[in-house]
Each structure stands twice: as structure tokens, then as C-alpha cells.
KEFI-531619 format. One record per atom (N, C-alpha, C): chain; x, y, z. Coordinates in steps of 0.001 Angstrom, whole numbers, always signed. Layout:
<recs>
+------+---------+---------+---------+
: unit :    east :   north :      up :
+------+---------+---------+---------+
:    A :       X :       Y :       Z :
...
+------+---------+---------+---------+
</recs>
This chain:
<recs>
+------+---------+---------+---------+
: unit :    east :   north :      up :
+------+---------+---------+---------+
:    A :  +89842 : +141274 :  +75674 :
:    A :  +91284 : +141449 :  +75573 :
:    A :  +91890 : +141662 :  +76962 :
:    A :  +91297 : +142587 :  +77620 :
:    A :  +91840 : +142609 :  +78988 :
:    A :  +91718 : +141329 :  +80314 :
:    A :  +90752 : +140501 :  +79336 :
:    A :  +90373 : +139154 :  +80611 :
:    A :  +91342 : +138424 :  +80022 :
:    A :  +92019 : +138649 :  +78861 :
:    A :  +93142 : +137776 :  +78644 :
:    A :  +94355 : +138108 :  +78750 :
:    A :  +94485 : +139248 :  +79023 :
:    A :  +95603 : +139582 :  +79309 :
:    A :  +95582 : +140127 :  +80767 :
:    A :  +94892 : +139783 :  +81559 :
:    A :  +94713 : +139259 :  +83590 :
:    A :  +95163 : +137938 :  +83343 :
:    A :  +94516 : +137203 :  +82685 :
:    A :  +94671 : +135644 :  +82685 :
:    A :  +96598 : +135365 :  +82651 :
:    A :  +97007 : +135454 :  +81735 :
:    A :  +98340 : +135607 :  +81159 :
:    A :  +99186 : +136118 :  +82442 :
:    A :  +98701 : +137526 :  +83071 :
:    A :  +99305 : +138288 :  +83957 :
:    A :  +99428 : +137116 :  +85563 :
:    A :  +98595 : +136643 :  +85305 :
:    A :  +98033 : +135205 :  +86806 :
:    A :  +98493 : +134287 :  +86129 :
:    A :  +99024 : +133853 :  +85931 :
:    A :  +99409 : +132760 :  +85302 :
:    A : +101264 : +132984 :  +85372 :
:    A : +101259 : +134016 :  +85252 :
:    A : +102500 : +134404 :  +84949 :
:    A : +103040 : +134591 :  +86641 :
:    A : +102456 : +134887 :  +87527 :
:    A : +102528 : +135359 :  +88707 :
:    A : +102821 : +133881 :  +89143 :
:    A : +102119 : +133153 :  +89328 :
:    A : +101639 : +131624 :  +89990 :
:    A : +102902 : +131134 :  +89605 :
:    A : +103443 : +130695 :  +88157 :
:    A : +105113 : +130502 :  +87536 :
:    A : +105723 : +131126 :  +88540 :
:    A : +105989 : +132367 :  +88508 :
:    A : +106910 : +132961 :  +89113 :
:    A : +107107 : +132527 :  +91130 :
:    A : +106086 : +132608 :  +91551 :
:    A : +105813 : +132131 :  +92737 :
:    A : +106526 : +130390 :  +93110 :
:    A : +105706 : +129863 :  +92226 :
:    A : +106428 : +128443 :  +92559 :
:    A : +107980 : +127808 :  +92051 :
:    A : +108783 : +129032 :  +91353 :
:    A : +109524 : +128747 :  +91127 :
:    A : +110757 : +129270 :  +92246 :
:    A : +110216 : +130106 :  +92658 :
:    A : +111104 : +131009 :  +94018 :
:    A : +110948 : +129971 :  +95035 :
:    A : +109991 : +129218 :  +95646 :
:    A : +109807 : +128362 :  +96065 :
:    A : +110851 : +127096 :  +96415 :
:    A : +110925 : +126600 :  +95158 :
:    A : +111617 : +125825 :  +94518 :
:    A : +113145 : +126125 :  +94711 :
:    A : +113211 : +127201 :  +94209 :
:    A : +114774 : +128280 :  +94113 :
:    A : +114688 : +127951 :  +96015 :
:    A : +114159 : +128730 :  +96761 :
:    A : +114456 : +128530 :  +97854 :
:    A : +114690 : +127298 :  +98712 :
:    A : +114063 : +126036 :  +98322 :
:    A : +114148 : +124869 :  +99100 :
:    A : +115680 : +123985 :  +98321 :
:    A : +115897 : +124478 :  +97213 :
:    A : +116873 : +123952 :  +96579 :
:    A : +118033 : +124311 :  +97337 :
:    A : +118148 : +126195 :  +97303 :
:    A : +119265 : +126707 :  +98402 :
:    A : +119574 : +126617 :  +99266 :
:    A : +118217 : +125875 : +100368 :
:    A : +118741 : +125299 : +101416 :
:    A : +119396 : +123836 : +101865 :
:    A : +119145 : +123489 : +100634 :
:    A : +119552 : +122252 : +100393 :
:    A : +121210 : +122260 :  +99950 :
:    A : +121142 : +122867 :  +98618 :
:    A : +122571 : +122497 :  +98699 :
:    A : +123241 : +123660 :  +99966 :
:    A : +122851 : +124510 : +100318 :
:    A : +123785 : +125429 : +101328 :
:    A : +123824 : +124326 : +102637 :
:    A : +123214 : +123592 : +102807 :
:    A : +123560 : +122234 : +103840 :
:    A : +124581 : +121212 : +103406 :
:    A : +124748 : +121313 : +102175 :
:    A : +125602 : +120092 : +101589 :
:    A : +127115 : +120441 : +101653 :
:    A : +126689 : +122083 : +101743 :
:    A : +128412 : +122384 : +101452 :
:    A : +128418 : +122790 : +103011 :
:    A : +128348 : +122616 : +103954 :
:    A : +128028 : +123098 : +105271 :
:    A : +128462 : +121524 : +106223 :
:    A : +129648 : +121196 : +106480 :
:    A : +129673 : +119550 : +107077 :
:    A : +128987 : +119342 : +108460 :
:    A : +128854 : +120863 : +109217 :
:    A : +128145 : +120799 : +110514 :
:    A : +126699 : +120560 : +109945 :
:    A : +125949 : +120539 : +108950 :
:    A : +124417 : +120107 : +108973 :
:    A : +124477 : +118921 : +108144 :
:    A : +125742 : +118055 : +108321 :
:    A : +125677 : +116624 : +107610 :
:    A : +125119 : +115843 : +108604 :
:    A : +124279 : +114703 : +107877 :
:    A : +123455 : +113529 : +108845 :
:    A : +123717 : +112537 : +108604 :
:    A : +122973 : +111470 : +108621 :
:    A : +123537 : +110008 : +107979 :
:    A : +122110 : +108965 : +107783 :
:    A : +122196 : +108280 : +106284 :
:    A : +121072 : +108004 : +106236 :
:    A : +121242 : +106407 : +105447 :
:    A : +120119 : +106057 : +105895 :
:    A : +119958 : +104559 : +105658 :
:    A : +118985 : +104265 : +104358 :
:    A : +119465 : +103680 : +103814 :
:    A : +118670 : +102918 : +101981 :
:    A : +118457 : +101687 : +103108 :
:    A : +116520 : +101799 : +103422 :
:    A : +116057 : +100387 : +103287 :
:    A : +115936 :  +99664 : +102258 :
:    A : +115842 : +100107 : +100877 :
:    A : +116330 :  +99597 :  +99662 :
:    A : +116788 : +100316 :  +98597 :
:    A : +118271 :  +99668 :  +98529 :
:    A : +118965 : +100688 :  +97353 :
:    A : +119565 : +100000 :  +96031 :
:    A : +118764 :  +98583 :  +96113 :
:    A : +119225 :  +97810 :  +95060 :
:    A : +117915 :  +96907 :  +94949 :
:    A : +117018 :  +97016 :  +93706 :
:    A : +115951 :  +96157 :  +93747 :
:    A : +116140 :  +95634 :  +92481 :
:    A : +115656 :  +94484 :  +91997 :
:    A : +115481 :  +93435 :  +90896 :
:    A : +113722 :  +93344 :  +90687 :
:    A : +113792 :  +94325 :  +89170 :
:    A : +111780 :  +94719 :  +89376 :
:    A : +111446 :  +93407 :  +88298 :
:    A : +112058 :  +92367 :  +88103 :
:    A : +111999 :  +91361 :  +87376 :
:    A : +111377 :  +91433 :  +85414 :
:    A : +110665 :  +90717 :  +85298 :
:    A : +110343 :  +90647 :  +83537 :
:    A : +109235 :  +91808 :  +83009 :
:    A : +109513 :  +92571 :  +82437 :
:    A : +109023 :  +93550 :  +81738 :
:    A : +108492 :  +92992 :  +80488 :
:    A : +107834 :  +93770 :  +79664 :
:    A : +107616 :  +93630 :  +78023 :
:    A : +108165 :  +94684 :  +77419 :
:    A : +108717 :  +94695 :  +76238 :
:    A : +109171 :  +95791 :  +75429 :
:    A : +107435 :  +97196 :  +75650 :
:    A : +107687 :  +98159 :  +75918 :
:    A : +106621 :  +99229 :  +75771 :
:    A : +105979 :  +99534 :  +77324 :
:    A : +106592 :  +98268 :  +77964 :
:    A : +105918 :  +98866 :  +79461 :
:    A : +106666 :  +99486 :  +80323 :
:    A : +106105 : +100462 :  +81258 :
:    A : +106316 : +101400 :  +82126 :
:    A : +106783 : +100977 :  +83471 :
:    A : +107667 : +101003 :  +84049 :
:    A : +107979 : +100597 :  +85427 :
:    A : +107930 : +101958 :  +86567 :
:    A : +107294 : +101666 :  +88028 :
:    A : +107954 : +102341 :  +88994 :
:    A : +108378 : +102115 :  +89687 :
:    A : +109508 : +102619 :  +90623 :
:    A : +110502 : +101954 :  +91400 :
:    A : +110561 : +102758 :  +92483 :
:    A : +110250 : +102045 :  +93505 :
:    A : +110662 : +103161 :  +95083 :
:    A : +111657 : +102819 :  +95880 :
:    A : +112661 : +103541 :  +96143 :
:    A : +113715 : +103532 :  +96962 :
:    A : +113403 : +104019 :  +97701 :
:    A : +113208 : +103682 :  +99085 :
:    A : +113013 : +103855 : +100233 :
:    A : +114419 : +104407 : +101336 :
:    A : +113989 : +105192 : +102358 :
:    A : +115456 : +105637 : +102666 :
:    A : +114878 : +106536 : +104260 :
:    A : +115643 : +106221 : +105094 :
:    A : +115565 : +106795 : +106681 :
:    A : +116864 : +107632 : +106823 :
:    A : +116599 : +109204 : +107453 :
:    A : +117766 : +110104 : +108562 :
:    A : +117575 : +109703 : +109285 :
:    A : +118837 : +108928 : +109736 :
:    A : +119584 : +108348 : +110846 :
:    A : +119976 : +109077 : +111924 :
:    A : +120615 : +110355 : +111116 :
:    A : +121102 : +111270 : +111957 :
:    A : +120294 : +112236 : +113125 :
:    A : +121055 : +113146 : +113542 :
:    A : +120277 : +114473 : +114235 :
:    A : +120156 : +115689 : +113572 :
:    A : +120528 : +115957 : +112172 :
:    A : +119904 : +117094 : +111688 :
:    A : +119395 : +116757 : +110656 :
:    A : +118905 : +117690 : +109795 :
:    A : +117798 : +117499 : +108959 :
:    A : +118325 : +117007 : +107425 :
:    A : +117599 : +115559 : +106979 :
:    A : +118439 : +115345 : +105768 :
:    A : +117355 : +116399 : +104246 :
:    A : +118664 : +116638 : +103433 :
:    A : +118182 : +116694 : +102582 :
:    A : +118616 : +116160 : +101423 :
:    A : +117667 : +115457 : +100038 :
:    A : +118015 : +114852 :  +98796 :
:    A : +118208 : +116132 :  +98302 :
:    A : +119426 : +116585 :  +97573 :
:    A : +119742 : +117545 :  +96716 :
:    A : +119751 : +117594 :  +95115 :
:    A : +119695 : +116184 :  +94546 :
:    A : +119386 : +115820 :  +93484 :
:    A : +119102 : +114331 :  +93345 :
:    A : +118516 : +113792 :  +92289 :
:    A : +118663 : +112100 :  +91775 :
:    A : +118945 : +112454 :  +90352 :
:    A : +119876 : +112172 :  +90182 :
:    A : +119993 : +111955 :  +88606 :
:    A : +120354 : +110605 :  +87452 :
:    A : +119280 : +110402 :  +86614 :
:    A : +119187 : +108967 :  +86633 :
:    A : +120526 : +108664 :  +85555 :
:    A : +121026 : +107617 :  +85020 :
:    A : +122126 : +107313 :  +84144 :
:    A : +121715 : +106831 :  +82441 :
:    A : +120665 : +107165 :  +82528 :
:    A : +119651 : +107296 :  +81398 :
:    A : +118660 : +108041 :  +80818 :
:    A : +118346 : +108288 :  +79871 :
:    A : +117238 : +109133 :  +79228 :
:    A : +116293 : +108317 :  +79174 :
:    A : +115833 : +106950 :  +79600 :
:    A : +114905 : +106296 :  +79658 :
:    A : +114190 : +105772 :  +81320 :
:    A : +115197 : +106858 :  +81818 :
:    A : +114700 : +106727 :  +83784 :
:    A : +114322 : +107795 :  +83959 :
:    A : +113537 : +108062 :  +84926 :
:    A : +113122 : +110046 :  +85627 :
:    A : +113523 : +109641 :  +87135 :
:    A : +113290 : +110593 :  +87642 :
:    A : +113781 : +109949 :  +89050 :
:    A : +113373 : +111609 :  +90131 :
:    A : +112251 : +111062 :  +90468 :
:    A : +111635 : +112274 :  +91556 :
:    A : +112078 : +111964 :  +92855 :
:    A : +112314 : +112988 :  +93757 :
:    A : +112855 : +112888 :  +94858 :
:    A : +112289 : +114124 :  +95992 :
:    A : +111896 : +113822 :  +96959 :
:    A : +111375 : +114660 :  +98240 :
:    A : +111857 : +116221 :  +98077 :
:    A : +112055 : +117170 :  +97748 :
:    A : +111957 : +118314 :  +97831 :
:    A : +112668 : +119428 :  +99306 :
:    A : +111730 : +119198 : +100119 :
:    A : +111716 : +119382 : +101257 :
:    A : +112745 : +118623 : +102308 :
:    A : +112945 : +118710 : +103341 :
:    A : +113846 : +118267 : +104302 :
:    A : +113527 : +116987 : +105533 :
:    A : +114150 : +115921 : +105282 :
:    A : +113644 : +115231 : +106159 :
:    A : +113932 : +115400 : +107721 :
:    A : +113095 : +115081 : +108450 :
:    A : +113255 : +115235 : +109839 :
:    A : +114279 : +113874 : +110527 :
:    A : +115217 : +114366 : +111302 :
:    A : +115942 : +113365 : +111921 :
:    A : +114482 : +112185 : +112550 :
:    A : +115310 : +110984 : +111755 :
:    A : +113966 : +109955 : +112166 :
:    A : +113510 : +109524 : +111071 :
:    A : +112542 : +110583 : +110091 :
:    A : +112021 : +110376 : +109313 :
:    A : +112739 : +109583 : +108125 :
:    A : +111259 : +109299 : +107368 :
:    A : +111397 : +108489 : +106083 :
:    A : +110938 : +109257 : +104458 :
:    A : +111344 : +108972 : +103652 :
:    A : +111387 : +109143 : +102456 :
:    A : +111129 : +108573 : +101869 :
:    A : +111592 : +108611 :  +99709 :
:    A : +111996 : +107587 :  +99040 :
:    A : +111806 : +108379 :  +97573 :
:    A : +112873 : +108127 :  +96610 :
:    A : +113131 : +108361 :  +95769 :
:    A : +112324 : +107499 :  +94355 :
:    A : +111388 : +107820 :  +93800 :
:    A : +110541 : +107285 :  +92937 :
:    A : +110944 : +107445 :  +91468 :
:    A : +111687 : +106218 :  +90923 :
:    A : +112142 : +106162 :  +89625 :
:    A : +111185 : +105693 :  +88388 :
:    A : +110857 : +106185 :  +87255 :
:    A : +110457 : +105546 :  +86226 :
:    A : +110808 : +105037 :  +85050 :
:    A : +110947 : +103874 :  +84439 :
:    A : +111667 : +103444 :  +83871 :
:    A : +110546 : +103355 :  +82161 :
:    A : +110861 : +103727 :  +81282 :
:    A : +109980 : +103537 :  +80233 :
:    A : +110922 : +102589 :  +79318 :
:    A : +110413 : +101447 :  +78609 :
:    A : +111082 : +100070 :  +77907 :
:    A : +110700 : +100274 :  +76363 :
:    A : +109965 : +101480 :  +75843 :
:    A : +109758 : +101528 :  +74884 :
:    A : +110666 : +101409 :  +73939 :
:    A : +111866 : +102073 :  +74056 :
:    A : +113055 : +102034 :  +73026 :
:    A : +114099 : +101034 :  +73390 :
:    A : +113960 : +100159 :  +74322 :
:    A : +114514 :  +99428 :  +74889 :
:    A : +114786 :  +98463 :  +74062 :
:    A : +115599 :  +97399 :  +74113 :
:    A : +116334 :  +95937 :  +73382 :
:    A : +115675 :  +94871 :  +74476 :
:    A : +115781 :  +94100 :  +74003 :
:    A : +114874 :  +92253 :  +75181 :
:    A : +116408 :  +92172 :  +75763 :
:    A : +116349 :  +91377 :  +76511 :
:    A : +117718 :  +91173 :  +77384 :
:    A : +117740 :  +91939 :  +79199 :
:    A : +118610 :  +91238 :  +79482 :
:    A : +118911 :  +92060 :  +80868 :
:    A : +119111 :  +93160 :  +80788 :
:    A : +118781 :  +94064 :  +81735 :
:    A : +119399 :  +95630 :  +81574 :
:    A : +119225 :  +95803 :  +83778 :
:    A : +120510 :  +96926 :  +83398 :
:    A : +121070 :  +97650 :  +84731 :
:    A : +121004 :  +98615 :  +84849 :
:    A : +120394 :  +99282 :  +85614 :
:    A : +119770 : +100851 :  +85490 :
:    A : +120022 : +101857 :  +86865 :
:    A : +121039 : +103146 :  +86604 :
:    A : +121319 : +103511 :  +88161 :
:    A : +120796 : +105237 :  +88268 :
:    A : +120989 : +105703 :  +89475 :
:    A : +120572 : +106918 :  +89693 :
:    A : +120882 : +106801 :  +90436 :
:    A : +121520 : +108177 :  +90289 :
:    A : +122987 : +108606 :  +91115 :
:    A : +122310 : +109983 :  +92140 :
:    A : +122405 : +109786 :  +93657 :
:    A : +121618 : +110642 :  +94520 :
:    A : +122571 : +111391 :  +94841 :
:    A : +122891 : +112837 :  +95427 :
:    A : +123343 : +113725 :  +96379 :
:    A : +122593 : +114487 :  +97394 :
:    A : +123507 : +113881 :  +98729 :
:    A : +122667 : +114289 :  +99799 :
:    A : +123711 : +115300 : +100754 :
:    A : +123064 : +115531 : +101685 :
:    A : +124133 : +115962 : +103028 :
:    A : +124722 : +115408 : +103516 :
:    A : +125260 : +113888 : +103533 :
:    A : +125836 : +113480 : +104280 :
:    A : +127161 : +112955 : +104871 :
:    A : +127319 : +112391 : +105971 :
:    A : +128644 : +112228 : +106453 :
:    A : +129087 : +110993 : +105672 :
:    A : +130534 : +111214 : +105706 :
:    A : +131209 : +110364 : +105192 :
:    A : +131050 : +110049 : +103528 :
:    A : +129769 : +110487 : +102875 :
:    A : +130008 : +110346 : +101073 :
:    A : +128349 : +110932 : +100717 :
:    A : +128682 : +111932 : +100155 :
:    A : +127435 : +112913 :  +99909 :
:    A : +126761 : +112471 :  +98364 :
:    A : +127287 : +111333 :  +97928 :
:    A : +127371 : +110429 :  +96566 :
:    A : +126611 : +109176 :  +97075 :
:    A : +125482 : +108841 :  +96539 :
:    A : +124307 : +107395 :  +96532 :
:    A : +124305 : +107064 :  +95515 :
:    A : +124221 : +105564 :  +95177 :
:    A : +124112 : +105134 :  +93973 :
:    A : +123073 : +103880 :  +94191 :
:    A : +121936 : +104043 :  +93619 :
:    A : +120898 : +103247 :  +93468 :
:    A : +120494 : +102749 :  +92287 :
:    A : +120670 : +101163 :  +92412 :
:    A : +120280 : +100279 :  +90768 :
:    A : +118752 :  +99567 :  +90767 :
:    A : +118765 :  +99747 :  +89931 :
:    A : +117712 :  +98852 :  +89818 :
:    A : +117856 :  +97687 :  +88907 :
:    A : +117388 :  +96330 :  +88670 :
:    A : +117895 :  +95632 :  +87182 :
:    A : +116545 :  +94488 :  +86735 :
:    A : +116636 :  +94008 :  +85542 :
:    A : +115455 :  +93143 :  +85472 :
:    A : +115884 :  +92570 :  +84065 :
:    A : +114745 :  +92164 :  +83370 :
:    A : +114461 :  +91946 :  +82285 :
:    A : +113683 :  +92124 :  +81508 :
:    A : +114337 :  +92550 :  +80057 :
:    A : +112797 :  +93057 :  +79190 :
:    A : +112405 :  +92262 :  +78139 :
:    A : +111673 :  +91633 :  +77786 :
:    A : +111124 :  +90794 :  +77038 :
:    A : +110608 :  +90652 :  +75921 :
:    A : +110710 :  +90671 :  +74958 :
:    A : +110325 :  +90714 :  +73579 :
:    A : +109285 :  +90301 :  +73500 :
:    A : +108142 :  +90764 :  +72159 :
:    A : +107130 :  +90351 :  +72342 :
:    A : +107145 :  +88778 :  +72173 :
:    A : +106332 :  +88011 :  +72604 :
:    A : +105921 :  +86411 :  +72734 :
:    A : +107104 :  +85145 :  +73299 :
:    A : +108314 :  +85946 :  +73617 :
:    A : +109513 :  +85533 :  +74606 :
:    A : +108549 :  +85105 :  +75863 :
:    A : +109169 :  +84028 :  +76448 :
:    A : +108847 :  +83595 :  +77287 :
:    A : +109531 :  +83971 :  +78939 :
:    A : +109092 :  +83405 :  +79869 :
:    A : +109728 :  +84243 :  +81056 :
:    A : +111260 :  +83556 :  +81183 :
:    A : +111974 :  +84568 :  +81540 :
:    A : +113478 :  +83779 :  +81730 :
:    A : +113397 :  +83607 :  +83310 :
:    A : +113507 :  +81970 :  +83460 :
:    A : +113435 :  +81569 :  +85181 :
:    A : +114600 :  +81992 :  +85269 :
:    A : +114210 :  +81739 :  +86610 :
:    A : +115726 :  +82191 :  +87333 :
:    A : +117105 :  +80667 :  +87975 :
:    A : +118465 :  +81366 :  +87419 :
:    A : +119214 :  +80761 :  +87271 :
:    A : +119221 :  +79722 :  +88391 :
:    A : +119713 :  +78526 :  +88646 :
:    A : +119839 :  +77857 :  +89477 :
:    A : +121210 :  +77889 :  +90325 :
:    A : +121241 :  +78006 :  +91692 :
:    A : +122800 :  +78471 :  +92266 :
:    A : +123678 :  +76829 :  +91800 :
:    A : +124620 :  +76794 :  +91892 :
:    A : +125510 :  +76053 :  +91584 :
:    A : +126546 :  +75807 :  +92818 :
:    A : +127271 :  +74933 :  +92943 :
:    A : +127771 :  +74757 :  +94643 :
:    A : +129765 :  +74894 :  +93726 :
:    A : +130133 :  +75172 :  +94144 :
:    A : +131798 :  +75512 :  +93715 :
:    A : +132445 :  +75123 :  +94570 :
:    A : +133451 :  +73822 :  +94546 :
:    A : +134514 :  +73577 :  +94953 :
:    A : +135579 :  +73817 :  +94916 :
:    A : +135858 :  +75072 :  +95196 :
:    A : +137279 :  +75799 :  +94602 :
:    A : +138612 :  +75340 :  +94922 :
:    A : +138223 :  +74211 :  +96059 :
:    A : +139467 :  +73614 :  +96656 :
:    A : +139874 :  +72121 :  +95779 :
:    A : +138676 :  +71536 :  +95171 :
:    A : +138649 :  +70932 :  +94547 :
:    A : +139256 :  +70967 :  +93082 :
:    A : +138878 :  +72601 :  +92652 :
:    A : +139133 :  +73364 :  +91353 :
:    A : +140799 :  +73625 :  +91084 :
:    A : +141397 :  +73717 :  +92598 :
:    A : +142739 :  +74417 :  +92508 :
:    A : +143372 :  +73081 :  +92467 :
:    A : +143148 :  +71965 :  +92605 :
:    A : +144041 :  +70772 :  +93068 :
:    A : +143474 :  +70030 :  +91707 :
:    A : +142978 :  +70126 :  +90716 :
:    A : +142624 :  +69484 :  +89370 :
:    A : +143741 :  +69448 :  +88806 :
:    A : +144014 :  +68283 :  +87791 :
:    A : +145538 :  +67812 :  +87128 :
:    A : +145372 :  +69307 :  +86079 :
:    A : +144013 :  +69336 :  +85162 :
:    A : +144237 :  +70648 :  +84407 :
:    A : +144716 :  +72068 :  +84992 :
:    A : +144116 :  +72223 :  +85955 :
:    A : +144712 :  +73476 :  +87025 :
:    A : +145922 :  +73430 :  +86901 :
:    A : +146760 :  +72500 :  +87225 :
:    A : +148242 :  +72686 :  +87466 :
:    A : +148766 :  +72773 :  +86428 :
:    A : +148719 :  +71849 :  +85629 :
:    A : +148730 :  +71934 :  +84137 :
:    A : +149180 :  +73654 :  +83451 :
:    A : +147942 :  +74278 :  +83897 :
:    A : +147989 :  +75900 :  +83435 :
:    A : +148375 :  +76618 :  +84527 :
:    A : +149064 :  +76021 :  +85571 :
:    A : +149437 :  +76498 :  +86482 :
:    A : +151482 :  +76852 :  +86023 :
:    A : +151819 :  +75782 :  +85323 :
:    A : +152988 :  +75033 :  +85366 :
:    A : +153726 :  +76202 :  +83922 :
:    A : +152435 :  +76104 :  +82664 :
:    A : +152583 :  +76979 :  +81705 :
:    A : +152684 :  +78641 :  +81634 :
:    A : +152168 :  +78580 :  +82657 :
:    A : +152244 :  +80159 :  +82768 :
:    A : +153429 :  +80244 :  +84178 :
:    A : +153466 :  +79766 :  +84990 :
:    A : +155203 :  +79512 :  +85159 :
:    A : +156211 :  +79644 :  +83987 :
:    A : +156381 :  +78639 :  +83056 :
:    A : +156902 :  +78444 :  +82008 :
:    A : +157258 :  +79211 :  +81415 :
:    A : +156016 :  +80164 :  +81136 :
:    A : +155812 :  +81628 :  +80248 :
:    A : +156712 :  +82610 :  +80729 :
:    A : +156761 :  +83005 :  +82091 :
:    A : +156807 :  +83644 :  +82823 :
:    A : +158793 :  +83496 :  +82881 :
:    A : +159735 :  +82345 :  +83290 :
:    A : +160939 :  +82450 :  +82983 :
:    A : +161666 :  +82594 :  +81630 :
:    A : +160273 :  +82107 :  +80476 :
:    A : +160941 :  +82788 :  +79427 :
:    A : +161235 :  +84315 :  +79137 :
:    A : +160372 :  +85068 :  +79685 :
:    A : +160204 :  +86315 :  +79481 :
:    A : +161318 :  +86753 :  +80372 :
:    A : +161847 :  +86010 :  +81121 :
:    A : +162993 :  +87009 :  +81875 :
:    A : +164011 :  +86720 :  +81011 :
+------+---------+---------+---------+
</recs>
């Protein structure tokens, strides 16, 4: 009884320890955010990736990568994803002017629909000029025995061509039309 109730007592200690921890690296974090003299400035080497064709039930991970630009120390103060089907872990600790990072998202497709999907997580940091990041990710998820959806072919647009078409003017002329009736 008493080796289980040491056990319980250590256990309980170790919780308590890593959560002060935690409590503390958090406080210095946001007490930098609200602080504009320890704002830095930081660079997304990628803040928009396309993780392409999934299957309904599979697991994705996603790394956003990211450099302090600045001269003081960055810190991620939160990621919060725009879904209950994303997690989104983020560095803890403080980056060193210079240093690199990256924000590691997981995406689970289990409850998911086949079709395109757009997926964001929304960062707060220290920094100058917009303490607000917004990182997407997008792809496709695939139903079972669906085949791969290639990718679209670009198309060339003559818009000068488009504006000078007899139909163009046409609906150019009508909504003129429209337009002095209403006065």
C-alpha cells in the first residue's frame, strides 16, 4: 500500500513539474508577444503545400518550415488548426535569431468525404508587422478504388480577345440597357 501510494505521490510530482515548465515557456512567450520591443520577423520557407492524393483512412504529415529573420528571439505562441481532423505541434521553446524551425501538422482522412479539401492553421507569433500566420495545406482524398485525379492542364486566356467578342458586347450593351432603365 505504501509502494503505491510513493508511486502515485511520483507520478504526481513529475505532472506537476512538467507542467510549470510548460506554464513557464508559454509565459515567456506570450509576455514577448505583447511586448513590440521583443518583436522579430520571420520567414515561411513553406507556408502553403499541396500533399497531393490521399485514400479515405490515411494519415498525413505536414511540415512547415520557417526561419527568425530578425535579431531577437522568435517565439511560436500557438498553431491552431481550423479543424478537428488536423493537430498541429509547434517548437515550444524560443528560436534563436537565425535559426530554423517548423510547425508539424497531422491530418487524419478517416471521417473525411473523396474530393478536394483545404486545410489551415492559424499560427501566433511575436512578430513585426502581423503576429497572425496562416498556413494551408490542400490535396485530395480519394475514395476507395477512385482513380488518381491528374492534374489539370493550364489553359492560355486571351482576355483581349475575350473583351472584343461580338457576345461580350452583346452583354456588354444589355447590362448598359439594364442599367438606364433603372434610373
Amino acid at each position: 500500500m505504501k509502494k503505491i501510494f510513493l508511486t502515485g505521490l511520483i507520478a504526481i510530482s513529475l505532472f506537476a513539474c512538467q507542467q510549470k515548465d510548460k506554464k513557464t515557456t508559454a509565459s515567456t512567450g506570450t509576455s514577448a508577444a505583447s511586448d513590440s520591443a521583443n518583436y522579430t520577423t520571420i520567414q515561411w520557407l513553406d507556408s502553403i503545400k499541396n500533399i497531393g492524393d490521399l485514400n479515405v483512412g490515411q494519415n498525413a504529415q505536414i511540415k512547415f518550415r520557417f526561419k527568425n529573420t530578425g535579431d531577437k528571439p522568435l517565439f511560436i505562441i500557438n498553431a491552431e488548426p481550423g479543424c478537428g481532423c488536423t493537430v498541429a505541434d509547434f517548437p515550444k521553446e524560443a528560436i534563436a535569431p537565425g535559426g530554423e524551425g517548423e510547425i508539424v501538422a497531422g491530418f487524419d482522412t478517416k471521417n473525411q468525404h473523396g474530393g478536394e479539401f483545404r486545410k489551415n492553421i492559424s499560427v501566433t507569433t511575436n512578430t513585426k508587422y502581423a503576429t497572425g500566420h496562416i498556413l494551408i495545406f490542400t490535396g485530395i482524398i480519394k475514395k476507395e478504388g477512385e482513380e488518381e485525379h491528374p492534374l489539370p492542364t493550364p489553359v492560355a486566356v486571351d482576355t483581349a480577345a475575350q473583351a472584343s467578342s461580338p457576345k461580350r458586347k452583346v452583354e456588354k450593351r444589355v447590362l448598359n440597357i439594364q442599367k438606364l432603365k433603372a434610373q
